[in-house]
PDB file of N, CA, C and O in Angstrom:
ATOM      1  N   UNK A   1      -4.522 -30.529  -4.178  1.00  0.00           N
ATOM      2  CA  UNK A   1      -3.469 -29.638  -4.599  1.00  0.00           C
ATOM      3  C   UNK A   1      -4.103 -28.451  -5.301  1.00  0.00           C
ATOM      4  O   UNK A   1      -4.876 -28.523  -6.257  1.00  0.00           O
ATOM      5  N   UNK A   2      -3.596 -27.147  -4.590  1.00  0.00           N
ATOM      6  CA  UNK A   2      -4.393 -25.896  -5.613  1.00  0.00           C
ATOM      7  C   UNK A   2      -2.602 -25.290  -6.325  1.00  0.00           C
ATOM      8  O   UNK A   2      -1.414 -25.605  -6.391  1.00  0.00           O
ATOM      9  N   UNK A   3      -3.411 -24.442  -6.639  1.00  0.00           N
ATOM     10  CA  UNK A   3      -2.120 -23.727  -7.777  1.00  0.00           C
ATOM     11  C   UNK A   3      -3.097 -22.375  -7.018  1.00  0.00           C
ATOM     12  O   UNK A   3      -4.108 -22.275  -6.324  1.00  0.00           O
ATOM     13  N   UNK A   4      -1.630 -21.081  -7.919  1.00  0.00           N
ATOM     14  CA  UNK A   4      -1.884 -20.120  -7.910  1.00  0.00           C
ATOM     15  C   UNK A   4      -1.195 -18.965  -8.369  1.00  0.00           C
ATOM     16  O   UNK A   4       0.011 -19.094  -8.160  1.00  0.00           O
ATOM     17  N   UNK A   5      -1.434 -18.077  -8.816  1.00  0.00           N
ATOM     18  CA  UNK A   5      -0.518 -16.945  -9.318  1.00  0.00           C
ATOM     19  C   UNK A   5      -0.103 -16.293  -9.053  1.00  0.00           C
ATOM     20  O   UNK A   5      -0.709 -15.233  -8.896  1.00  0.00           O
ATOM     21  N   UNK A   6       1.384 -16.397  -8.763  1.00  0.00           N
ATOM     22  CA  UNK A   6       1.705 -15.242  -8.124  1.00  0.00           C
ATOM     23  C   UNK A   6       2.601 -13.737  -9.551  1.00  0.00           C
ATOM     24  O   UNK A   6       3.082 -13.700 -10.683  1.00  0.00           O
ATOM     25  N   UNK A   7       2.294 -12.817  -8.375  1.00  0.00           N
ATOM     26  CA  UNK A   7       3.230 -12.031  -9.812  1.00  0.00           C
ATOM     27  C   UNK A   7       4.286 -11.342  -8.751  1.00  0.00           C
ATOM     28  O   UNK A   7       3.906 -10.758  -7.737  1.00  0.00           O
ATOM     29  N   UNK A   8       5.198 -11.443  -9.001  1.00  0.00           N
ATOM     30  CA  UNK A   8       6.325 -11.005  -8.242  1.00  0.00           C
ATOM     31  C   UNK A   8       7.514 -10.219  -8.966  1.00  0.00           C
ATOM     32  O   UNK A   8       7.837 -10.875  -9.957  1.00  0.00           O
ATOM     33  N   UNK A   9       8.198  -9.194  -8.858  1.00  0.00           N
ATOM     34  CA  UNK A   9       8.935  -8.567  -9.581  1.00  0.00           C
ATOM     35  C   UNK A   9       9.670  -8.643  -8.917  1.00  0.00           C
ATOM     36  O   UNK A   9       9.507  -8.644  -7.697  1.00  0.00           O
ATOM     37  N   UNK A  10      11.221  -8.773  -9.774  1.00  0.00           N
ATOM     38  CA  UNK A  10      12.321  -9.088  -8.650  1.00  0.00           C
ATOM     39  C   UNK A  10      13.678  -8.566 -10.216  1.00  0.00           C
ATOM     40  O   UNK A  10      13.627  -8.791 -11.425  1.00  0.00           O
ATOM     41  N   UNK A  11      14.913  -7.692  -9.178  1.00  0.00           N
ATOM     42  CA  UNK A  11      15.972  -7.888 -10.132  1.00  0.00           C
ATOM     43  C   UNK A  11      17.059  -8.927 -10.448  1.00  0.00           C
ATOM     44  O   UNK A  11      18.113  -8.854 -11.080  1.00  0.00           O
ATOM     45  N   UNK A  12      16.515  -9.795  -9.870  1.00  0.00           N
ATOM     46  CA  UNK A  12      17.412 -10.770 -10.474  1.00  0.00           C
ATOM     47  C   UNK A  12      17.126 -11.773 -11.207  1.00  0.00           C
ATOM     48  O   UNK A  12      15.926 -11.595 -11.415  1.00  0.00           O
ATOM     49  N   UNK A  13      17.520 -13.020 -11.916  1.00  0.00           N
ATOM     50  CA  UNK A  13      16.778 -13.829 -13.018  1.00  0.00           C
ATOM     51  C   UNK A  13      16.859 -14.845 -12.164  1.00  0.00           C
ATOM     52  O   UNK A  13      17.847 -14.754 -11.436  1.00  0.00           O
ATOM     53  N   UNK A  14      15.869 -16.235 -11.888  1.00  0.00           N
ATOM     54  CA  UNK A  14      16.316 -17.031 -11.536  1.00  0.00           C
ATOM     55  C   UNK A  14      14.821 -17.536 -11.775  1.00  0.00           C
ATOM     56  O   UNK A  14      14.033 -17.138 -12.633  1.00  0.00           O
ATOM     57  N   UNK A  15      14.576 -18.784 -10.529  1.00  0.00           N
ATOM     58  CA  UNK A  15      13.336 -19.237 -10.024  1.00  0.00           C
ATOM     59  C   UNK A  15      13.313 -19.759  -8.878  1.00  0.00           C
ATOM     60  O   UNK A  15      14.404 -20.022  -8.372  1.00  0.00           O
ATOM     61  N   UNK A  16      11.786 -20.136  -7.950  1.00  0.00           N
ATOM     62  CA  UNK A  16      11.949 -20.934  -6.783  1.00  0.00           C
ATOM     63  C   UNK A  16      10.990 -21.624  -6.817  1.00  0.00           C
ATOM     64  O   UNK A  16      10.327 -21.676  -7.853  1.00  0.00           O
ATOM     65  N   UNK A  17      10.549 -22.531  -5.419  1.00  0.00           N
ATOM     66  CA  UNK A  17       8.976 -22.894  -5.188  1.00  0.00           C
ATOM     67  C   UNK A  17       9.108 -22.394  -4.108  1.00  0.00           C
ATOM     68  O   UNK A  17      10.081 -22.279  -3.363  1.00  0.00           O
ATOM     69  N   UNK A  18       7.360 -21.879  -3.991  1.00  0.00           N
ATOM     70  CA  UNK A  18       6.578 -22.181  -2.794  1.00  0.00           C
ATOM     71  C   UNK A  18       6.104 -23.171  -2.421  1.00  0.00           C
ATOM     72  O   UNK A  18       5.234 -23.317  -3.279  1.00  0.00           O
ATOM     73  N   UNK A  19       5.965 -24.372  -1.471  1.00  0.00           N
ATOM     74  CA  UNK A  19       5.236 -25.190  -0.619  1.00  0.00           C
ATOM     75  C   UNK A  19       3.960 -24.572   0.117  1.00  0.00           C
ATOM     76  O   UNK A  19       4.185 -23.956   1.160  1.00  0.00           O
ATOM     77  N   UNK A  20       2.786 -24.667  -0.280  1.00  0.00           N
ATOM     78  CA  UNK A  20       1.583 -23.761   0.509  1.00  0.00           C
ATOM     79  C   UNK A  20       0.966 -25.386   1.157  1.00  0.00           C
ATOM     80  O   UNK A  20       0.552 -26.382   0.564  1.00  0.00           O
ATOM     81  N   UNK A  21       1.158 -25.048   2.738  1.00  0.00           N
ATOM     82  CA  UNK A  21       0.555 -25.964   3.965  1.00  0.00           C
ATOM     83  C   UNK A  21      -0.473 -25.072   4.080  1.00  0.00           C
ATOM     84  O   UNK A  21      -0.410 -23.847   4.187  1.00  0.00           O
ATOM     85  N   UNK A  22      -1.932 -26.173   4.034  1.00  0.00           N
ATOM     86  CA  UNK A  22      -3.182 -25.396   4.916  1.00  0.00           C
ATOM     87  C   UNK A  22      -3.468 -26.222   5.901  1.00  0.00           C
ATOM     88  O   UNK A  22      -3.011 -27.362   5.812  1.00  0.00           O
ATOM     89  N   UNK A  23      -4.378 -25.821   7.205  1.00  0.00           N
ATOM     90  CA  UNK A  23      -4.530 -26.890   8.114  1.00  0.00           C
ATOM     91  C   UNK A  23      -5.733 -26.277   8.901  1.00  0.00           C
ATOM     92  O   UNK A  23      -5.438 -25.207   9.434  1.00  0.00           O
ATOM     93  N   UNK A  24      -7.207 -26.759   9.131  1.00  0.00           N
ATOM     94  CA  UNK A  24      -8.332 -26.659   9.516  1.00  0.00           C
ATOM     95  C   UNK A  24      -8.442 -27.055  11.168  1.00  0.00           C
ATOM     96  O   UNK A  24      -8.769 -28.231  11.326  1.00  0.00           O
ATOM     97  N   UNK A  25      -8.240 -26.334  12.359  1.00  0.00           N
ATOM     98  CA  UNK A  25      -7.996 -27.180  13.427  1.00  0.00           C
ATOM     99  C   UNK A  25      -9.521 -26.515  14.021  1.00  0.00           C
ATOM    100  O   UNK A  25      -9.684 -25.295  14.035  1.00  0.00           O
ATOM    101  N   UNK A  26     -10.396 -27.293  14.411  1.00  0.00           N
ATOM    102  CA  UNK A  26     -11.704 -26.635  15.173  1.00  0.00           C
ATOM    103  C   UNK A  26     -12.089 -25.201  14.581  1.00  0.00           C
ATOM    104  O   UNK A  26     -12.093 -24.126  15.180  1.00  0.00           O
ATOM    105  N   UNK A  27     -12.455 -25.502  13.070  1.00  0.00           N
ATOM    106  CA  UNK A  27     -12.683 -24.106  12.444  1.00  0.00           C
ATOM    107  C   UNK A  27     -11.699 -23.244  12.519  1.00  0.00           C
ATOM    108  O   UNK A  27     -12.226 -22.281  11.962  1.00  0.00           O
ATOM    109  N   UNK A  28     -10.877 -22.978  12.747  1.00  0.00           N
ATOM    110  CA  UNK A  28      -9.762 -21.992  12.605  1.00  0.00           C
ATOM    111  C   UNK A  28      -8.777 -22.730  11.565  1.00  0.00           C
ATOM    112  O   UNK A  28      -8.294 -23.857  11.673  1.00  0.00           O
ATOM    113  N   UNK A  29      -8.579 -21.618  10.336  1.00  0.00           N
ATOM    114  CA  UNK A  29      -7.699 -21.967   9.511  1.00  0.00           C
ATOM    115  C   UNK A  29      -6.414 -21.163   9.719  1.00  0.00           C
ATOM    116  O   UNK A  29      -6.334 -20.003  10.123  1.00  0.00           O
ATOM    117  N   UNK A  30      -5.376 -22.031   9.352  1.00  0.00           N
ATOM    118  CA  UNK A  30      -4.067 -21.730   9.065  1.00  0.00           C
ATOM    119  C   UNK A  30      -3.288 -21.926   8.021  1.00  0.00           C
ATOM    120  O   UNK A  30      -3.421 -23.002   7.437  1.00  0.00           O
ATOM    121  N   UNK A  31      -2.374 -21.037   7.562  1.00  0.00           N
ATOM    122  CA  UNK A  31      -1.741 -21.420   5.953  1.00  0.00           C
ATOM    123  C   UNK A  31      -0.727 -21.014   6.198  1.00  0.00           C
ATOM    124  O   UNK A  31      -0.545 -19.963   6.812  1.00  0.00           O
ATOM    125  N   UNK A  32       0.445 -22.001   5.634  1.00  0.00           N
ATOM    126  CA  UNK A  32       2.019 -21.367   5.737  1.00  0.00           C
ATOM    127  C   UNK A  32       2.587 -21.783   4.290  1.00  0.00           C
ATOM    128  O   UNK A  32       2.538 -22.800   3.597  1.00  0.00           O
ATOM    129  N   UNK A  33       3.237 -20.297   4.154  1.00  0.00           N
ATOM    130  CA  UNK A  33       3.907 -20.716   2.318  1.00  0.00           C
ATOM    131  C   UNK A  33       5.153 -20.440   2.642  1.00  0.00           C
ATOM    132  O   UNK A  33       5.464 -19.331   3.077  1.00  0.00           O
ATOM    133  N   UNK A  34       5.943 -21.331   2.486  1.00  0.00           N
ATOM    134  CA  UNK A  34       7.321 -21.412   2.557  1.00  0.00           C
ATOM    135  C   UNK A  34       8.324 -21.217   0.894  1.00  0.00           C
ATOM    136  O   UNK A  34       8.207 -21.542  -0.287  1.00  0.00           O
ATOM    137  N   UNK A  35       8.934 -20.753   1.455  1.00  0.00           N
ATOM    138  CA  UNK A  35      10.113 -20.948   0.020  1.00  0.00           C
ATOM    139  C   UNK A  35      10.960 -22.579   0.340  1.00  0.00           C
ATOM    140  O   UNK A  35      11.558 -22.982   1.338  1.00  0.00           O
ATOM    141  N   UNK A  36      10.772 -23.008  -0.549  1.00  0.00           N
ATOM    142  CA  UNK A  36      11.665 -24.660  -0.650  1.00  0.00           C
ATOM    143  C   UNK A  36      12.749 -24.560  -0.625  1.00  0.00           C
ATOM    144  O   UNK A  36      13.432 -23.994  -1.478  1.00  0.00           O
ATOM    145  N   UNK A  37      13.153 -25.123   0.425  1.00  0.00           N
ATOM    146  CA  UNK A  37      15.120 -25.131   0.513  1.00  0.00           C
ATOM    147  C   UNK A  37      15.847 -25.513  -0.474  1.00  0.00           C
ATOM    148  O   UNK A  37      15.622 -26.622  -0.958  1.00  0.00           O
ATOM    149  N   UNK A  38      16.580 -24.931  -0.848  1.00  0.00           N
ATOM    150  CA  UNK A  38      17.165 -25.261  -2.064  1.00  0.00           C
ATOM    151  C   UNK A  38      16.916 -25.470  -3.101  1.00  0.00           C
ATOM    152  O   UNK A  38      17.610 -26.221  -3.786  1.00  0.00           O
ATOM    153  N   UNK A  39      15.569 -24.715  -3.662  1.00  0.00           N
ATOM    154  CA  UNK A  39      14.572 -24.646  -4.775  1.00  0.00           C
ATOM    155  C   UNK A  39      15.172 -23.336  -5.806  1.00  0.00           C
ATOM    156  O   UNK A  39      14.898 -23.403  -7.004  1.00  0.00           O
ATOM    157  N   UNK A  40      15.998 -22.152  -5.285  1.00  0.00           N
ATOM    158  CA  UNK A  40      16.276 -21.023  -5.997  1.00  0.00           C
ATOM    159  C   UNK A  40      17.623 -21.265  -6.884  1.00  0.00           C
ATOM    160  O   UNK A  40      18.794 -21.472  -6.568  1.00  0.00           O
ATOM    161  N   UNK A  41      17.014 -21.159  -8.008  1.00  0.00           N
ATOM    162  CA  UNK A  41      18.152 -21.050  -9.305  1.00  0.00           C
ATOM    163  C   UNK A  41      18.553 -20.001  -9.736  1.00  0.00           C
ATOM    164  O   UNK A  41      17.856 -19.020  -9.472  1.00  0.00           O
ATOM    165  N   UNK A  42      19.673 -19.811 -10.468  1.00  0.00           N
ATOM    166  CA  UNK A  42      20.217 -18.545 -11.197  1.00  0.00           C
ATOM    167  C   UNK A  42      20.501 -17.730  -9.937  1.00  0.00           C
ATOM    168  O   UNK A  42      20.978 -18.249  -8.928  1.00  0.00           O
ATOM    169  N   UNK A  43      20.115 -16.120 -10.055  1.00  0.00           N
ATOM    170  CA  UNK A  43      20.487 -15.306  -9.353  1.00  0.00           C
ATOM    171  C   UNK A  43      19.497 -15.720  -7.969  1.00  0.00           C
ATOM    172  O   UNK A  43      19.470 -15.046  -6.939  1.00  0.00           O
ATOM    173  N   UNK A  44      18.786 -16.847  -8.178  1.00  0.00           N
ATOM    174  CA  UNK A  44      17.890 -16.652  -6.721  1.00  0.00           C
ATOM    175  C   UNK A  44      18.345 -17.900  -5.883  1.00  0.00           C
ATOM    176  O   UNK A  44      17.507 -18.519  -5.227  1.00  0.00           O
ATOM    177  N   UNK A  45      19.890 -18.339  -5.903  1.00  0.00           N
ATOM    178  CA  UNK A  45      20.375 -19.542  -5.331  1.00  0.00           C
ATOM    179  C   UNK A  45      20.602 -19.114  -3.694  1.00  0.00           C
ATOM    180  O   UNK A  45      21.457 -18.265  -3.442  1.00  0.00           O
ATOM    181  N   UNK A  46      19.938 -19.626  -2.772  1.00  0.00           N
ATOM    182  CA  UNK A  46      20.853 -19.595  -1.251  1.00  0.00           C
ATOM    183  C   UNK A  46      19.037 -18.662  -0.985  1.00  0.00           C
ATOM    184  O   UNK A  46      18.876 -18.053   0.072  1.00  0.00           O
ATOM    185  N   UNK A  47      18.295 -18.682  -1.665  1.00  0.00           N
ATOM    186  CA  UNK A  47      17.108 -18.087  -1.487  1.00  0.00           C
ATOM    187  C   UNK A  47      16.281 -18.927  -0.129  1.00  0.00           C
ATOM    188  O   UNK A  47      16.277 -20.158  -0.157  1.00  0.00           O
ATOM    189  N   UNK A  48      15.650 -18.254   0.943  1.00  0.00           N
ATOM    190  CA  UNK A  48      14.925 -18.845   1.383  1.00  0.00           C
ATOM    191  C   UNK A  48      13.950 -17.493   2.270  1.00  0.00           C
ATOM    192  O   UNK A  48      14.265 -16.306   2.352  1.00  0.00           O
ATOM    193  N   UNK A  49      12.920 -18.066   2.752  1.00  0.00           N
ATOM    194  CA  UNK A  49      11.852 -17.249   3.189  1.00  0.00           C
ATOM    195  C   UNK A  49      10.803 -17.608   3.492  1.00  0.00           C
ATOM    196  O   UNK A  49      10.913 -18.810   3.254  1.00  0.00           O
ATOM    197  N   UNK A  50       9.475 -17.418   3.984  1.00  0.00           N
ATOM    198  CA  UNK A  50       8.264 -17.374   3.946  1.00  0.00           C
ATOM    199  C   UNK A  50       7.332 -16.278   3.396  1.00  0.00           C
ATOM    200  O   UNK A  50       7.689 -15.101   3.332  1.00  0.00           O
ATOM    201  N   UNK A  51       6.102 -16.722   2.996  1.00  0.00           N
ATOM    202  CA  UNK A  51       5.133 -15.769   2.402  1.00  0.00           C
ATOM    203  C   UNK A  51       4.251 -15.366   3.409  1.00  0.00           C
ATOM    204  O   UNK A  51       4.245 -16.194   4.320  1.00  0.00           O
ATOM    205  N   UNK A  52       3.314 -14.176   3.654  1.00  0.00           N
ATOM    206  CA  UNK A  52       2.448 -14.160   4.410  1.00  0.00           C
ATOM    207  C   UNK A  52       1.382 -13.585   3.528  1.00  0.00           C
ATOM    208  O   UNK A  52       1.474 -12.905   2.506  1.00  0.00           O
ATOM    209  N   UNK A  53       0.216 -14.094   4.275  1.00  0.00           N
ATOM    210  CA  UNK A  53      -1.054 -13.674   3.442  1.00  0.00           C
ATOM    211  C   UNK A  53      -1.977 -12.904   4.020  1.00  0.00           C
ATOM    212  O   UNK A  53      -2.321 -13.320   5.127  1.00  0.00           O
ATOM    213  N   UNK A  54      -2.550 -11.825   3.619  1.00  0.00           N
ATOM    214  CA  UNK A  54      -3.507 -11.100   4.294  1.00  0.00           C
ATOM    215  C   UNK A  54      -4.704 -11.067   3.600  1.00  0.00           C
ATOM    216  O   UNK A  54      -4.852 -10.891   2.391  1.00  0.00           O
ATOM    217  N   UNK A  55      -5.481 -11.236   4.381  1.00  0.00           N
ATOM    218  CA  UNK A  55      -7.112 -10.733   3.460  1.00  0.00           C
ATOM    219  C   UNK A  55      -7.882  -9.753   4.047  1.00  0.00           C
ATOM    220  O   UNK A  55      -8.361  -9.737   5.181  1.00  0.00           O
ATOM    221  N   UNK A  56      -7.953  -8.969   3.201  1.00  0.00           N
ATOM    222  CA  UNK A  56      -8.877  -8.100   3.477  1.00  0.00           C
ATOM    223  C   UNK A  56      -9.971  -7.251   2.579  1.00  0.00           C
ATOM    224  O   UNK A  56      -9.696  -6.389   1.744  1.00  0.00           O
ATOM    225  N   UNK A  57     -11.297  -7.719   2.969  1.00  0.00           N
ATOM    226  CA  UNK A  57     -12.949  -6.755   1.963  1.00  0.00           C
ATOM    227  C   UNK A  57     -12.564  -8.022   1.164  1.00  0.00           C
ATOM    228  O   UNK A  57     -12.636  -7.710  -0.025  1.00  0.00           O
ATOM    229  N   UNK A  58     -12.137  -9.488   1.310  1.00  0.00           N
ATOM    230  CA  UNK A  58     -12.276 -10.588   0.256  1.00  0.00           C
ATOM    231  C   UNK A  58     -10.820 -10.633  -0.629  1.00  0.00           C
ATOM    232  O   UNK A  58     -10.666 -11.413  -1.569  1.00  0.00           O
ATOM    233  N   UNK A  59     -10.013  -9.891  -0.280  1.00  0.00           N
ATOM    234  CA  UNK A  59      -9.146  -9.469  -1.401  1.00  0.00           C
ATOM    235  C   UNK A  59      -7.857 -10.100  -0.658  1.00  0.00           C
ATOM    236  O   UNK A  59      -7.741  -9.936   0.557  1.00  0.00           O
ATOM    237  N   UNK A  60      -6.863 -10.842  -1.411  1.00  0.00           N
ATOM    238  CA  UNK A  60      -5.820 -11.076  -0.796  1.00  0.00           C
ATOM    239  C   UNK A  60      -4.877 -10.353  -0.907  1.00  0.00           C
ATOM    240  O   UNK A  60      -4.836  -9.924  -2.060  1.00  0.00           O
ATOM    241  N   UNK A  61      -4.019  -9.957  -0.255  1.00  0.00           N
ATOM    242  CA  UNK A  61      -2.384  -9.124  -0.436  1.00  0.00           C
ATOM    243  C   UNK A  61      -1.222 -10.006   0.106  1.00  0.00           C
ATOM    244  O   UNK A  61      -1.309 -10.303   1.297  1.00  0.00           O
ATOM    245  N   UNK A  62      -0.251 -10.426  -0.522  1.00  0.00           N
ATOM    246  CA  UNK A  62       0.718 -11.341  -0.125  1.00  0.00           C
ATOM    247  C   UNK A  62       2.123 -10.022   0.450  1.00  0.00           C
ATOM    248  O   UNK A  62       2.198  -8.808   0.262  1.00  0.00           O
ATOM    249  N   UNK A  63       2.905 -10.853   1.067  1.00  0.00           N
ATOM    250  CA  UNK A  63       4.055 -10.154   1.129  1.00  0.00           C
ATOM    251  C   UNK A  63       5.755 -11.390   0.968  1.00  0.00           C
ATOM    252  O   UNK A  63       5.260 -12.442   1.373  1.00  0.00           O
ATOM    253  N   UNK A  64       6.269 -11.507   0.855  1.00  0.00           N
ATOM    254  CA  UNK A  64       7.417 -12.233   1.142  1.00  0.00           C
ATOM    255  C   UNK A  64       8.392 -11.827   1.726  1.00  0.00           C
ATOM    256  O   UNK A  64       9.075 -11.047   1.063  1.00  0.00           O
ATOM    257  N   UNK A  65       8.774 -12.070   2.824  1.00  0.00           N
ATOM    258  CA  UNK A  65      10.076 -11.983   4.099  1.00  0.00           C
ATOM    259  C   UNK A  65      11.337 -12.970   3.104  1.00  0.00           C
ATOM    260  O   UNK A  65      10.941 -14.033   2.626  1.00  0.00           O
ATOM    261  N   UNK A  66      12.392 -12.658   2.927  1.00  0.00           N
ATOM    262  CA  UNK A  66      12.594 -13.318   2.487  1.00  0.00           C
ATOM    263  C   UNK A  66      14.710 -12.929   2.883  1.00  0.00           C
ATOM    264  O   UNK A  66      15.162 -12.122   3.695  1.00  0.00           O
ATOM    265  N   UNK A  67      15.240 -13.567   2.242  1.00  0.00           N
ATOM    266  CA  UNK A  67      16.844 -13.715   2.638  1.00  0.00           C
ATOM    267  C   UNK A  67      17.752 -14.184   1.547  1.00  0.00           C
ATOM    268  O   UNK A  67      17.681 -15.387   1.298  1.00  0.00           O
ATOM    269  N   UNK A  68      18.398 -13.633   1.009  1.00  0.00           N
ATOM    270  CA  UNK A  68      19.331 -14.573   0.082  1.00  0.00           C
ATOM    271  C   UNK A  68      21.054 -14.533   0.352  1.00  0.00           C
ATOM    272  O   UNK A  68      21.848 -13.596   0.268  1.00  0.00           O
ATOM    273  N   UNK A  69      21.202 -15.642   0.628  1.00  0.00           N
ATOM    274  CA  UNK A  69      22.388 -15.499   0.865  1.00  0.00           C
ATOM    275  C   UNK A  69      23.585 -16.576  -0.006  1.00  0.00           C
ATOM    276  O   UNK A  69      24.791 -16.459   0.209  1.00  0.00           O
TER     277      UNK A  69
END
């Protein structure tokens, strides 16, 4: 299990989780970060989405796709 920090700015108050799946298939890695169904409280209820991750020069940049309904 890793952890990690995210910093995310958002206008509304609430919270969620991410679920981060990694998976090693013949040297090729894959990672999927999901938002947990039914994990968003307060203003972040009906929240769901995925994260995507980019790396680039070593450096990561995240983005979140995301939906609240």
């Amino acid at each position: 299990m890793s952890t990690a920090g995210v910093d995310i700015q958002l206008t509304w108050e609430g919270s969620f989780v991410l679920m981060h799946t990694g998976e090693m298939n013949r040297g090729q890695p894959t990672l999927t970060v999901q938002v947990v169904p039914d994990s968003g409280t307060g203003g972040l209820t009906g929240l769901s989405g995925q994260l995507s991750v980019d790396i680039r020069d070593g450096r990561h940049f995240s983005e979140l796709a995301y939906e609240l309904t």
